[in-house]
GUMIRO-84826 format. One record per residue (C-alpha): residue number from 0; residue in three letters; x, y, z. Coordinates in nm, 2 decimals. Example, Ala and Ser with C-alpha at 12.3 -4.5 7.8 and 13.67 -1.06 7.14 Angstrom:
# GUMIRO-84826
seq 0	type ALA	c1 1.23	c2 -0.45	c3 0.78
seq 1	type SER	c1 1.37	c2 -0.11	c3 0.71
//
This chain:
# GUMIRO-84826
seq 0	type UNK	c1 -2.65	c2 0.36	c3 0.82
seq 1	type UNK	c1 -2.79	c2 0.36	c3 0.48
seq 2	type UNK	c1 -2.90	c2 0.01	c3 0.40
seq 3	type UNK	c1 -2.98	c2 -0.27	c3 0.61
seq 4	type UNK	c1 -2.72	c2 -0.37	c3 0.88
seq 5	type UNK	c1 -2.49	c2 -0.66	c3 0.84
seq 6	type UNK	c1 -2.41	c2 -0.86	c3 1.16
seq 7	type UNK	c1 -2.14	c2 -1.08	c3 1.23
seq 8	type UNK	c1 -2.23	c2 -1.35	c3 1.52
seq 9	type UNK	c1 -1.92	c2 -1.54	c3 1.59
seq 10	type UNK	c1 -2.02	c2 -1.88	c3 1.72
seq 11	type UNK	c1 -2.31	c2 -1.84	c3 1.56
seq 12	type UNK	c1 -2.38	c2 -2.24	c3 1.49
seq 13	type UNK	c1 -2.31	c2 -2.35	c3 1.90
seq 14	type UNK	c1 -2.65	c2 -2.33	c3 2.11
seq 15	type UNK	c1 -2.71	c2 -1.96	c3 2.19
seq 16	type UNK	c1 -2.52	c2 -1.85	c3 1.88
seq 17	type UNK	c1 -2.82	c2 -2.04	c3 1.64
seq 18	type UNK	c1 -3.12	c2 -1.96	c3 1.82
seq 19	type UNK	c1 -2.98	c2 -1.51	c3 1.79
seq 20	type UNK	c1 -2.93	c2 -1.62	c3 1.44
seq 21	type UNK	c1 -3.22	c2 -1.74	c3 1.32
seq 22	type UNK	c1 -3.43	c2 -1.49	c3 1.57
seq 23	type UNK	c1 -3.27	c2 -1.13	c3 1.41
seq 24	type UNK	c1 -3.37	c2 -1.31	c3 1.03
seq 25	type UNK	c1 -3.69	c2 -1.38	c3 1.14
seq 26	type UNK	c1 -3.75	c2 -1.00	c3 1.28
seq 27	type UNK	c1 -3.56	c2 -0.85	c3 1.05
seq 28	type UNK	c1 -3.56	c2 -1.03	c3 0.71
seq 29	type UNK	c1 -3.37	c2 -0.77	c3 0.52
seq 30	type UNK	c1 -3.05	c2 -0.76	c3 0.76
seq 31	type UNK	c1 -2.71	c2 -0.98	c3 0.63
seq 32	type UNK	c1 -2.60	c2 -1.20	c3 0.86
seq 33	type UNK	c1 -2.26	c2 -1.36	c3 0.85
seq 34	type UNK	c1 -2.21	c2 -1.65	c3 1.08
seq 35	type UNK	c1 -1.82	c2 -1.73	c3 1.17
seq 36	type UNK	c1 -1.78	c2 -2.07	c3 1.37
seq 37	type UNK	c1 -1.49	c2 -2.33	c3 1.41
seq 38	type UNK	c1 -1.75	c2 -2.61	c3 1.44
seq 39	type UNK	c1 -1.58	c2 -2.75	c3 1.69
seq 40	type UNK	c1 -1.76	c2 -3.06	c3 1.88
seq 41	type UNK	c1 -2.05	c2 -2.81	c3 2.05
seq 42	type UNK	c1 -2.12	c2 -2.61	c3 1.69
seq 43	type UNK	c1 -2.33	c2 -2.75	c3 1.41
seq 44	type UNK	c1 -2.46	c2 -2.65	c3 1.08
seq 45	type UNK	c1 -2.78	c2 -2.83	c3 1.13
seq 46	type UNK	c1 -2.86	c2 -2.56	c3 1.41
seq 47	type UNK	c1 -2.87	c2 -2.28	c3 1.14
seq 48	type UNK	c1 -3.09	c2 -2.52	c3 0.89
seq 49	type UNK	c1 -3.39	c2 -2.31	c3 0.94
seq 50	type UNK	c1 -3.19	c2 -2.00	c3 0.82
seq 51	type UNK	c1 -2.96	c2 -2.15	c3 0.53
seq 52	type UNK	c1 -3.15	c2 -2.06	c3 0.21
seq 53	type UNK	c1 -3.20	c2 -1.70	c3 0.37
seq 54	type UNK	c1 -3.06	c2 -1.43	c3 0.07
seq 55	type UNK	c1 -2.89	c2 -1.24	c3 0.37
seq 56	type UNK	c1 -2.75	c2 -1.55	c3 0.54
seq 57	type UNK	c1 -2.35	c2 -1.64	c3 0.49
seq 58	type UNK	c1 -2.16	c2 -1.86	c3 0.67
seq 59	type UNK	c1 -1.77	c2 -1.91	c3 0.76
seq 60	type UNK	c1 -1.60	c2 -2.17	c3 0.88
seq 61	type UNK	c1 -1.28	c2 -2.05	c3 1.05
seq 62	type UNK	c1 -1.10	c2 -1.96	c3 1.40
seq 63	type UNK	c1 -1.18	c2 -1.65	c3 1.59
seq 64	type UNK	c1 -0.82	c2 -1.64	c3 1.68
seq 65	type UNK	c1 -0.75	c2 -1.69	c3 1.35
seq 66	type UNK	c1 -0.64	c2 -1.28	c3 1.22
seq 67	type UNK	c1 -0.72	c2 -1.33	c3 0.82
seq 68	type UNK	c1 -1.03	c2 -1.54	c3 0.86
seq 69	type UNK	c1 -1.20	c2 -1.26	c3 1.11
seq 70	type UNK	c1 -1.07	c2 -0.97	c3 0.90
seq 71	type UNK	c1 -1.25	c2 -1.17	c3 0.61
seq 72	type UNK	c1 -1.53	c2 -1.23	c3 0.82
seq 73	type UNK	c1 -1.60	c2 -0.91	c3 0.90
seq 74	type UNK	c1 -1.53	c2 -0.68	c3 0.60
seq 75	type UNK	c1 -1.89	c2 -0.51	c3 0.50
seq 76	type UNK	c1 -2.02	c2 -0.55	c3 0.82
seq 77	type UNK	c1 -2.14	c2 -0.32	c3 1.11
seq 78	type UNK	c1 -2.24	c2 -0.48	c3 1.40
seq 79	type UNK	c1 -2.04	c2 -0.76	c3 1.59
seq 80	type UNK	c1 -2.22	c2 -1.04	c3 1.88
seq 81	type UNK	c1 -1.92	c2 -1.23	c3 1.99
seq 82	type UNK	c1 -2.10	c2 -1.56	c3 2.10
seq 83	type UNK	c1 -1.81	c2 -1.77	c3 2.04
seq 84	type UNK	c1 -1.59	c2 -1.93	c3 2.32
seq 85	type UNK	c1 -1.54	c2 -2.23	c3 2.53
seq 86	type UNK	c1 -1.82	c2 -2.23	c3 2.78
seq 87	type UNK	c1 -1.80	c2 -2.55	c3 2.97
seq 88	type UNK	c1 -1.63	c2 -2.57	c3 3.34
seq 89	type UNK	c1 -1.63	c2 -2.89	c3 3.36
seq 90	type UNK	c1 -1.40	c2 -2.91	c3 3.07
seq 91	type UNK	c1 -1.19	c2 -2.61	c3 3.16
seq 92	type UNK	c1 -1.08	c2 -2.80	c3 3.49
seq 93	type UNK	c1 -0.96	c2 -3.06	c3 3.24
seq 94	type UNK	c1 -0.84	c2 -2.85	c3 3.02
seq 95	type UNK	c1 -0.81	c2 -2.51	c3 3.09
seq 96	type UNK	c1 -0.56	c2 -2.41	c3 2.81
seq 97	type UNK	c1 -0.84	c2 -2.41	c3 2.51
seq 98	type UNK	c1 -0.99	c2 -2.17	c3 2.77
seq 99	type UNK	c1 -0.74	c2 -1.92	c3 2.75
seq 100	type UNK	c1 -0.67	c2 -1.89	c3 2.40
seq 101	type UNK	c1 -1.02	c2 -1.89	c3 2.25
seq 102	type UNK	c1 -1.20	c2 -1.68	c3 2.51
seq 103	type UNK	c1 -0.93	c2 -1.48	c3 2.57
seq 104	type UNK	c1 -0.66	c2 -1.45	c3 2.29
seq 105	type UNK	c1 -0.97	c2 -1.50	c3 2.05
seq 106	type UNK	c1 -1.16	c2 -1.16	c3 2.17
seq 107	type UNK	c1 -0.86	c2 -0.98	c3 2.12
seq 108	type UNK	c1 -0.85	c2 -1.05	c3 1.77
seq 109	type UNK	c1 -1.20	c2 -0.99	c3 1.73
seq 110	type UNK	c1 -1.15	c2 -0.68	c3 1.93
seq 111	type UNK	c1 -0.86	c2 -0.60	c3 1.72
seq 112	type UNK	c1 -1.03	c2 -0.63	c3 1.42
seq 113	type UNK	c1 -1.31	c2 -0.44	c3 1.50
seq 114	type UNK	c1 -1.13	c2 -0.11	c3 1.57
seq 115	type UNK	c1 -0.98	c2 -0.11	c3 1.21
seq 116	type UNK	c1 -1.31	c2 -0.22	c3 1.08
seq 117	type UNK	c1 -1.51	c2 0.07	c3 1.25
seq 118	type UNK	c1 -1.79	c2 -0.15	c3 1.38
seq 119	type UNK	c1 -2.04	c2 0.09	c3 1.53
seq 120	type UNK	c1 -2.13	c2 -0.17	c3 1.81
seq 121	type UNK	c1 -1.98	c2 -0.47	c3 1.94
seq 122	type UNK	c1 -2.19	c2 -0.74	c3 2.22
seq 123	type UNK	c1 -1.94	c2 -0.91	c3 2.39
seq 124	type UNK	c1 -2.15	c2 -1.24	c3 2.57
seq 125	type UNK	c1 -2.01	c2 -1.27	c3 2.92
seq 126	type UNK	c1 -2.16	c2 -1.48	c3 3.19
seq 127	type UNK	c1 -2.27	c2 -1.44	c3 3.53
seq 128	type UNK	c1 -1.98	c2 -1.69	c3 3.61
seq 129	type UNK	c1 -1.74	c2 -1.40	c3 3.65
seq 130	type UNK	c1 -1.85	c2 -1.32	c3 3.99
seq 131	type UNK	c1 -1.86	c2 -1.63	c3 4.13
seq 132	type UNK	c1 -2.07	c2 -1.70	c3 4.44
seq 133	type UNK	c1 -2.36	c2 -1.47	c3 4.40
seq 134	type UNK	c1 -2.34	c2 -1.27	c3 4.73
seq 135	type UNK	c1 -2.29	c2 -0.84	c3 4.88
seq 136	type UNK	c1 -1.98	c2 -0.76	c3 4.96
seq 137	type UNK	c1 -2.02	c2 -0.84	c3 5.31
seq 138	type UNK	c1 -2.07	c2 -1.14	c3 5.22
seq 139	type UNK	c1 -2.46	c2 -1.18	c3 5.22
seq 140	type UNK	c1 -2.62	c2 -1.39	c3 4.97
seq 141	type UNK	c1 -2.81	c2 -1.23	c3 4.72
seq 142	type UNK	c1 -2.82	c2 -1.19	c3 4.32
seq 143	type UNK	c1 -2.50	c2 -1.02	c3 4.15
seq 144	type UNK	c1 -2.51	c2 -0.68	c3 4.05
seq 145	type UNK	c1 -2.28	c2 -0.55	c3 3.78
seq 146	type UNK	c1 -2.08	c2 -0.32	c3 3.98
seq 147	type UNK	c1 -2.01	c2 -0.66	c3 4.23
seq 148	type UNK	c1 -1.63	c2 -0.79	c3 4.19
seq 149	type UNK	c1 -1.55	c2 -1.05	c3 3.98
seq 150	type UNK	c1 -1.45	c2 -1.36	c3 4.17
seq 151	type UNK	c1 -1.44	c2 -1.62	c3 3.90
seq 152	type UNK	c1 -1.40	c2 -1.98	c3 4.04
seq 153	type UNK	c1 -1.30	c2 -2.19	c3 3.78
seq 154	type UNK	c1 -1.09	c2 -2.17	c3 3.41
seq 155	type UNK	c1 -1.38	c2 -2.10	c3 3.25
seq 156	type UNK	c1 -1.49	c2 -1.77	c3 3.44
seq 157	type UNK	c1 -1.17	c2 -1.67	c3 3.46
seq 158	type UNK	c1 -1.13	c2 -1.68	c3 3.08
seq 159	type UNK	c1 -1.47	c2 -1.51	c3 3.02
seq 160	type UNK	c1 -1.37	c2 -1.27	c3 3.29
seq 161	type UNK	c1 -1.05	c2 -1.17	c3 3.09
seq 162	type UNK	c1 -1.25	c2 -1.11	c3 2.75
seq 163	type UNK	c1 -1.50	c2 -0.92	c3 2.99
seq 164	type UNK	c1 -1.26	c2 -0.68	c3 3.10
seq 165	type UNK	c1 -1.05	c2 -0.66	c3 2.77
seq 166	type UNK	c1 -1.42	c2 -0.58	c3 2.59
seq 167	type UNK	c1 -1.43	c2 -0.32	c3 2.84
seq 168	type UNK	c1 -1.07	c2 -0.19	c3 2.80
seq 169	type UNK	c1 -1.18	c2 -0.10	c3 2.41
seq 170	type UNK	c1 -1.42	c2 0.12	c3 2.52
seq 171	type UNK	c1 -1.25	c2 0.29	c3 2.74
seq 172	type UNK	c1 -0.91	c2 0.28	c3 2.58
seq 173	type UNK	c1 -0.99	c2 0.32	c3 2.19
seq 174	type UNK	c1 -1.39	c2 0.48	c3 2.20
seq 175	type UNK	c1 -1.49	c2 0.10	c3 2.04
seq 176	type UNK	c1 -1.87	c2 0.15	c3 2.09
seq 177	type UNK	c1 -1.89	c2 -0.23	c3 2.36
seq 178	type UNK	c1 -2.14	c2 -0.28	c3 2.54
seq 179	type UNK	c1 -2.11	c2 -0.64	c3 2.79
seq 180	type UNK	c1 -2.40	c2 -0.91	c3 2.88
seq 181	type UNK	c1 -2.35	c2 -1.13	c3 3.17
seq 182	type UNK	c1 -2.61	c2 -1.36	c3 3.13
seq 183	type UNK	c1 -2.74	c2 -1.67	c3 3.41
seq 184	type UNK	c1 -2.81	c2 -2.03	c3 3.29
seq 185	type UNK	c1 -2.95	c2 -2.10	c3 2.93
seq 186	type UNK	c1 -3.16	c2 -2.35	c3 2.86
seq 187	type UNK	c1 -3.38	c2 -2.47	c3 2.55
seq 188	type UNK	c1 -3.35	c2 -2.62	c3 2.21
seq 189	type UNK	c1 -3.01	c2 -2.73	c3 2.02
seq 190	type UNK	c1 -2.79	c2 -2.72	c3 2.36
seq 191	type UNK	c1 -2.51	c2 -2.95	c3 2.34
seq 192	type UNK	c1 -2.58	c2 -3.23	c3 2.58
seq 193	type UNK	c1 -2.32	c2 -3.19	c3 2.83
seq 194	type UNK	c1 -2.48	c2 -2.95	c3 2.97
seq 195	type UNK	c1 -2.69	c2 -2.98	c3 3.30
seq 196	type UNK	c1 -3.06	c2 -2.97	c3 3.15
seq 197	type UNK	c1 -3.02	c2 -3.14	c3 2.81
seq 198	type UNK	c1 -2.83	c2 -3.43	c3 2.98
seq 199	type UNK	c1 -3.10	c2 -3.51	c3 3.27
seq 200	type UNK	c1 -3.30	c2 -3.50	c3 2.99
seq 201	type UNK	c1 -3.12	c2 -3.74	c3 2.72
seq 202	type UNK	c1 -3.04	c2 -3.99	c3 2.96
seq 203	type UNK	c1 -3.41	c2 -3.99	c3 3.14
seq 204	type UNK	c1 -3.52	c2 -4.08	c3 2.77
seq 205	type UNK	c1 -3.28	c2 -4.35	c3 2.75
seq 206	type UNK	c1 -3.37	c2 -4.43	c3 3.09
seq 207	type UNK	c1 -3.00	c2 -4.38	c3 3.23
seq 208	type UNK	c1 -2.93	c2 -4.26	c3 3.55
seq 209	type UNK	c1 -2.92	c2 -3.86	c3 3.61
seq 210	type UNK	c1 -2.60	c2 -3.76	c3 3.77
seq 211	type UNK	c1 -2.64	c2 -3.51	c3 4.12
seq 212	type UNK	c1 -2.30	c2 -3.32	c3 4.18
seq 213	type UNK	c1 -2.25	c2 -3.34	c3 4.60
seq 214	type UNK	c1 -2.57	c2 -3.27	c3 4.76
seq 215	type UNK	c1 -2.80	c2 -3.14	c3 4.46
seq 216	type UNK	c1 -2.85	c2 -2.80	c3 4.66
seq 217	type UNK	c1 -2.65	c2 -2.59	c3 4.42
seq 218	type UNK	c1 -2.87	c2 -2.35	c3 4.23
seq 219	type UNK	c1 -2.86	c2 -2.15	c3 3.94
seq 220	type UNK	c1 -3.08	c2 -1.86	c3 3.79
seq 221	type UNK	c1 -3.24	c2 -1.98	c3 3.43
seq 222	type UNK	c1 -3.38	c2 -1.85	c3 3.14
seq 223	type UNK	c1 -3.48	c2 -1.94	c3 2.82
seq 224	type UNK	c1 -3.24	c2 -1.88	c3 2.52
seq 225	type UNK	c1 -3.52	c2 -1.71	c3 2.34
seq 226	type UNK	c1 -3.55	c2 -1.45	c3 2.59
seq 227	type UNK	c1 -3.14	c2 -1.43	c3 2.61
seq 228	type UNK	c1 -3.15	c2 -1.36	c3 2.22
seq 229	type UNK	c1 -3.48	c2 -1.08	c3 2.26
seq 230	type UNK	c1 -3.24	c2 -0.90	c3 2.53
seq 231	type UNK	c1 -2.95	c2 -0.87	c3 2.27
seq 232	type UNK	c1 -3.15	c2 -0.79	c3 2.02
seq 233	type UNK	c1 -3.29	c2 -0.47	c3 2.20
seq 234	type UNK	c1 -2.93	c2 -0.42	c3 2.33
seq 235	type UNK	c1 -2.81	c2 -0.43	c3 1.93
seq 236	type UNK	c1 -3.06	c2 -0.14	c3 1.83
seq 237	type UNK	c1 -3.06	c2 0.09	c3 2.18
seq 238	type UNK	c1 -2.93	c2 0.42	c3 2.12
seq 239	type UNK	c1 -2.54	c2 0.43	c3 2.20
seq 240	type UNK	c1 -2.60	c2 0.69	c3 2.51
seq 241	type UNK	c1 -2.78	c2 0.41	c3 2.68
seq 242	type UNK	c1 -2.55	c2 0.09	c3 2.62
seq 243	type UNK	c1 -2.25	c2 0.16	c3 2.53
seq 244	type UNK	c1 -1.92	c2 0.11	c3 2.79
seq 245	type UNK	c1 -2.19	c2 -0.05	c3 2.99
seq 246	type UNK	c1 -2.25	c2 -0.41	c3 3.17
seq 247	type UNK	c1 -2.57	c2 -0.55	c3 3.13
seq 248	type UNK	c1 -2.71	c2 -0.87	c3 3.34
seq 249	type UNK	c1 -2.97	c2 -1.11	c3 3.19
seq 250	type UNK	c1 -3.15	c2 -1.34	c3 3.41
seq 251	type UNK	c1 -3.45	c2 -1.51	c3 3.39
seq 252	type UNK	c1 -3.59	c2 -1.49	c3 3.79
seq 253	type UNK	c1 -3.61	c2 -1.88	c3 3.79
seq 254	type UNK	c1 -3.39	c2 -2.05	c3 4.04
seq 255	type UNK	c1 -3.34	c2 -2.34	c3 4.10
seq 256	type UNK	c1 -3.12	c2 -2.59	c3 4.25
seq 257	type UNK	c1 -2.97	c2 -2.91	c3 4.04
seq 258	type UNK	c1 -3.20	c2 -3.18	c3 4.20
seq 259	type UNK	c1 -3.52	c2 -2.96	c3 4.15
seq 260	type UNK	c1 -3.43	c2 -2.98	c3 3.78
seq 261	type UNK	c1 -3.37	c2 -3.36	c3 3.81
seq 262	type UNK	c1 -3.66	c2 -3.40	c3 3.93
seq 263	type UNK	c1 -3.88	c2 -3.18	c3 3.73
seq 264	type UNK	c1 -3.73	c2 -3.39	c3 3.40
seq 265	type UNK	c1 -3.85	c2 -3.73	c3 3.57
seq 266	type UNK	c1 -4.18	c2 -3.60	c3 3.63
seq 267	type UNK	c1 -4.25	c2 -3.47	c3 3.31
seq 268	type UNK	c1 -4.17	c2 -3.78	c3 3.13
seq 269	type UNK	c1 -4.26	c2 -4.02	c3 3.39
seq 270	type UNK	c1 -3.96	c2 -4.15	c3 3.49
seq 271	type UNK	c1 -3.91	c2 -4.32	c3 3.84
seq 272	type UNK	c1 -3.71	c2 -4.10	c3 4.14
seq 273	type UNK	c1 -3.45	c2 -4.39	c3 4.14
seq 274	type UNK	c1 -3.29	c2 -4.25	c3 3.81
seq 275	type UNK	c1 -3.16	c2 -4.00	c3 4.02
seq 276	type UNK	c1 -2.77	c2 -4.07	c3 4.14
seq 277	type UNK	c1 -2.55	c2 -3.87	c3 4.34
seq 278	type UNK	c1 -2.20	c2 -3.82	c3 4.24
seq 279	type UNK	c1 -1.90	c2 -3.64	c3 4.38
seq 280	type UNK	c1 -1.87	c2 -3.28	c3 4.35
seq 281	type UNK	c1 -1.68	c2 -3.08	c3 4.08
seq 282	type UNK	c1 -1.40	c2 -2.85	c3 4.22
seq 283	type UNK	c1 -1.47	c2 -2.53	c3 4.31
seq 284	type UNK	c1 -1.83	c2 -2.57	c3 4.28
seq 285	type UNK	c1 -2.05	c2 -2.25	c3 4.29
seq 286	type UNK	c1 -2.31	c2 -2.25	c3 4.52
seq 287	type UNK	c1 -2.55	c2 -2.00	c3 4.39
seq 288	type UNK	c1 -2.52	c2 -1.80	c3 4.08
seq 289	type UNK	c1 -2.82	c2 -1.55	c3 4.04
seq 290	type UNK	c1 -2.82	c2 -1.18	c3 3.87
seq 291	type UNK	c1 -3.00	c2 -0.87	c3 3.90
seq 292	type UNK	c1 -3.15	c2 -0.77	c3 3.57
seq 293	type UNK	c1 -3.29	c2 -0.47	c3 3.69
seq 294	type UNK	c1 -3.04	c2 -0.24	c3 3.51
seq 295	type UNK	c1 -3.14	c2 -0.39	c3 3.16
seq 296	type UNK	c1 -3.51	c2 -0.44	c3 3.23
seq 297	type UNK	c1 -3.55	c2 -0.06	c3 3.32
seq 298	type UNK	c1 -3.32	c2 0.07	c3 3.06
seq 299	type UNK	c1 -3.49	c2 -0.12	c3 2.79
seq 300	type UNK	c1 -3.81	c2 -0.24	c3 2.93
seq 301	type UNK	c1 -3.71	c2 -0.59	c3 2.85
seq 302	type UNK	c1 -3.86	c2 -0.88	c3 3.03
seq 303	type UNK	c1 -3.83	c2 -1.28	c3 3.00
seq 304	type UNK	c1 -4.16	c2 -1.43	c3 2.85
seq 305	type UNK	c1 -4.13	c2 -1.78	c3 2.90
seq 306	type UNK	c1 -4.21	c2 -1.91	c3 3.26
seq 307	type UNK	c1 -3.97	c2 -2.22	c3 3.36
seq 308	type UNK	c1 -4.19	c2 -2.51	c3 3.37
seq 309	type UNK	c1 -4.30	c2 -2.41	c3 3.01
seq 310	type UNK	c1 -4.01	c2 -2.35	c3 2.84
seq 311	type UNK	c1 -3.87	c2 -2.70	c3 3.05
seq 312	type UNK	c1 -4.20	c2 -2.89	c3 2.93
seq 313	type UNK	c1 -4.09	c2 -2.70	c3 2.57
seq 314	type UNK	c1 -3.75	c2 -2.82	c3 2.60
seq 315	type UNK	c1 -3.84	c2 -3.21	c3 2.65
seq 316	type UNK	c1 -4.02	c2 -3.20	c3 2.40
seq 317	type UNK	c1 -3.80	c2 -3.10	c3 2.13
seq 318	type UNK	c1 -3.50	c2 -3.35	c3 2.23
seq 319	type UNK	c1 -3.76	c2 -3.62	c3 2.23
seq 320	type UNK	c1 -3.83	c2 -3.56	c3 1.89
seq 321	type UNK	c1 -3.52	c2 -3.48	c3 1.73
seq 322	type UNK	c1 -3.37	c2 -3.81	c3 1.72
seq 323	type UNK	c1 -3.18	c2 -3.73	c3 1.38
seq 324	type UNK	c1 -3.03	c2 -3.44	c3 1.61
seq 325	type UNK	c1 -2.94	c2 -3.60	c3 1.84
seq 326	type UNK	c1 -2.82	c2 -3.91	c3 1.69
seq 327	type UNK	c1 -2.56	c2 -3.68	c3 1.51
seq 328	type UNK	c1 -2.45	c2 -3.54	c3 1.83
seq 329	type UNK	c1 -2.39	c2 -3.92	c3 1.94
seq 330	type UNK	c1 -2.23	c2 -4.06	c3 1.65
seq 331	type UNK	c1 -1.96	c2 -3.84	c3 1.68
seq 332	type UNK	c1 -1.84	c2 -4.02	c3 1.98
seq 333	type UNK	c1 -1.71	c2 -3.73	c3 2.16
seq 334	type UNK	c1 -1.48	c2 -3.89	c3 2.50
seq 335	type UNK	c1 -1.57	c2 -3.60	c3 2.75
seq 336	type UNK	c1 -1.95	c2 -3.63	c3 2.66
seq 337	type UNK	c1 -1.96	c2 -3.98	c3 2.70
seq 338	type UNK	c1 -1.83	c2 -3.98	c3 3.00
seq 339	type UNK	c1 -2.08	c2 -3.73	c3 3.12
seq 340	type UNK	c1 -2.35	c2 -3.93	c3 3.02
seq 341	type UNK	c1 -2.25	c2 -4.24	c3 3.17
seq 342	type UNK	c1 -2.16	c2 -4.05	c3 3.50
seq 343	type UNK	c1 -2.46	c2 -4.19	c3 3.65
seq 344	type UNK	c1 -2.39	c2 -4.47	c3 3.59
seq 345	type UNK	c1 -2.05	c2 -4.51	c3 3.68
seq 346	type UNK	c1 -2.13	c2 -4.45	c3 4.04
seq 347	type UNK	c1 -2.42	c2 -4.65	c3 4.03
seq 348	type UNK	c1 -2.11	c2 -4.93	c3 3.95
seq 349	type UNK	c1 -1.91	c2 -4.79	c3 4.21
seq 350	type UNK	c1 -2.15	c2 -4.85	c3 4.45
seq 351	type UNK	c1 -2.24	c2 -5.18	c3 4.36
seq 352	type UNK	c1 -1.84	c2 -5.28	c3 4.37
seq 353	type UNK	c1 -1.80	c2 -5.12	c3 4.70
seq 354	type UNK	c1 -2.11	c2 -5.31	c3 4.83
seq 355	type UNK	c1 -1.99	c2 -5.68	c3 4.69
seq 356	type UNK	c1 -1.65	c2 -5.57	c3 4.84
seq 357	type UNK	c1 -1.81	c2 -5.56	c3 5.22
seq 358	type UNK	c1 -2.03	c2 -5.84	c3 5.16
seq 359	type UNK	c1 -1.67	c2 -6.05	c3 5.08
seq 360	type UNK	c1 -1.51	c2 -5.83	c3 5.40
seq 361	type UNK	c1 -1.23	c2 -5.68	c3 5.18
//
């Protein structure tokens, strides 16, 4: 590879898709790096502002199913991070069919496209969703290993568990050089606020309650997106022999149940304990998703940096200050995050209408 490499990162304005971004410019200033995102509600360009007026930066607004745009996308280039997908289960019980097609039918374009484009390596982002409830095969609860079966529990593993496996198929069907990242919970700056962290943490601002699926005991393995983005980078420049046809996890070695993390954002911004409300469960609700990293951290001596209660401490900060951010994100008036933000406080209501209802005897 003569001159500098030229990566396409598809969903490279949502959350995790931003932070790579702006990470491989900053290490490597004299790579070209074309971003393709839909912007769809969870994508903005103000998450690649720090990167816009870079001479190697270009961006694409199009449709990874979309045949023409990623052809277009993807001419010159030689490396390909597929980022882009769905990636929230709560909306996949909703509406599982977006699921499909853009996790799914959009990595087989991608895929597709890469095999006529002769891309010399292509990081497929999976999740640690795929296997479901993190446990051995007989049955014994302890973090998933990559050669554990996939027992995805809801639309949303299921999709990323089909692109998984088609990745994988390219490989070992056409020689595509793939190598496949399953990676636990994310957490940091620019995450839309739907998600579990960056919603405890908007609403404790606005001093809303904090919504607790079932019990709170659920728990989840995190890690901070900037070491996420310092594992694919290393995985981007390993020597073929080492990554390629292979799975990698990524975890962080932090877990930790919902309510912990409820918590933890009340005490750092001083927030009373009664913000806290319990709701009903979501379907199929994991009970513990955690991953062995020992694979990647031995072939590539990689290592998360940032402990949790710093990066969390980091995290707060950063929404707290980014009320333009944020306020975008609001203004848009987007139904299914509204309603998760006012979760708390629809079953705060509940129970106040259930109470007045015994106190009248009905």
């Amino acid at each position: 590879m003569a001159a500098s490499p030229h990566v396409l990162v598809t969903g490279g304005a949502g959350f995790i898709g931003s932070h790579f971004t702006r990470l491989l410019l900053e290490q490597h200033p004299d790579y070209r790096v074309t971003v393709l995102d839909a912007l769809t509600y969870a994508g903005s360009r103000a998450n690649l502002r720090a990167v816009e007026g870079h001479p190697g930066f270009r961006f694409v607004q199009g449709d990874i199913c979309d045949q023409e745009i990623v052809a277009e996308a993807m001419q010159g280039c030689d490396w390909v991070v597929n980022f882009a997908a769905e990636t929230h289960v709560d909306r996949s019980i909703v509406a599982p069919g977006a699921f499909l097609k853009t996790d799914v039918e959009g990595t087989f374009v991608l895929l597709e496209a890469a095999k006529t484009a002769n891309i010399s390596r292509f990081i497929q982002i999976s999740t640690d969703e795929v296997y479901g409830e993190a446990r051995a095969p007989d049955g014994r609860s302890r973090p998933s290993l990559e050669t554990d079966a996939l027992m995805p529990r809801s639309p949303y593993a299921a999709s990323k568990a089909g692109a998984d496996r088609l990745a994988y198929s390219y490989w070992a069907t056409y020689g595509l050089p793939v190598a496949i990242t399953r990676c636990s919970n994310n957490y940091g700056s620019h995450q839309y606020p739907e998600k579990q962290l960056p919603l405890f943490i908007v609403n404790a601002l606005q001093d809303r309650p904090l919504p607790i699926y079932g019990t709170g005991q659920n728990t989840r393995d995190w890690i901070h997106v900037r070491d996420h983005c310092a594992a694919l980078e290393a995985l981007l420049h390993a020597p073929a022999e080492l990554v390629e046809g292979q799975v990698f996890n990524i975890g962080g070695g932090a877990e930790r149940s919902i309510l912990q993390n409820a918590e933890a954002v009340l005490e750092i911004l001083g927030k009373p304990q009664s913000l806290l409300r319990f709701v009903p469960d979501r379907p199929g609700h994991v009970l513990r998703h955690a991953v062995d990293s020992t694979k990647l951290r031995q072939t590539l001596s990689w290592e998360p940096e940032v402990p949790f209660e710093e990066g969390l401490r980091q995290t707060i900060s950063w929404y707290a200050s980014q009320h333009t951010w944020l306020d975008d994100i609001l203004a848009r008036r987007n139904t299914f995050l509204e309603r998760a933000l006012a979760l708390g406080a629809s079953a705060t209501q509940q129970d106040q209408t259930r109470g007045k209802e015994a106190e009248k005897g009905t």
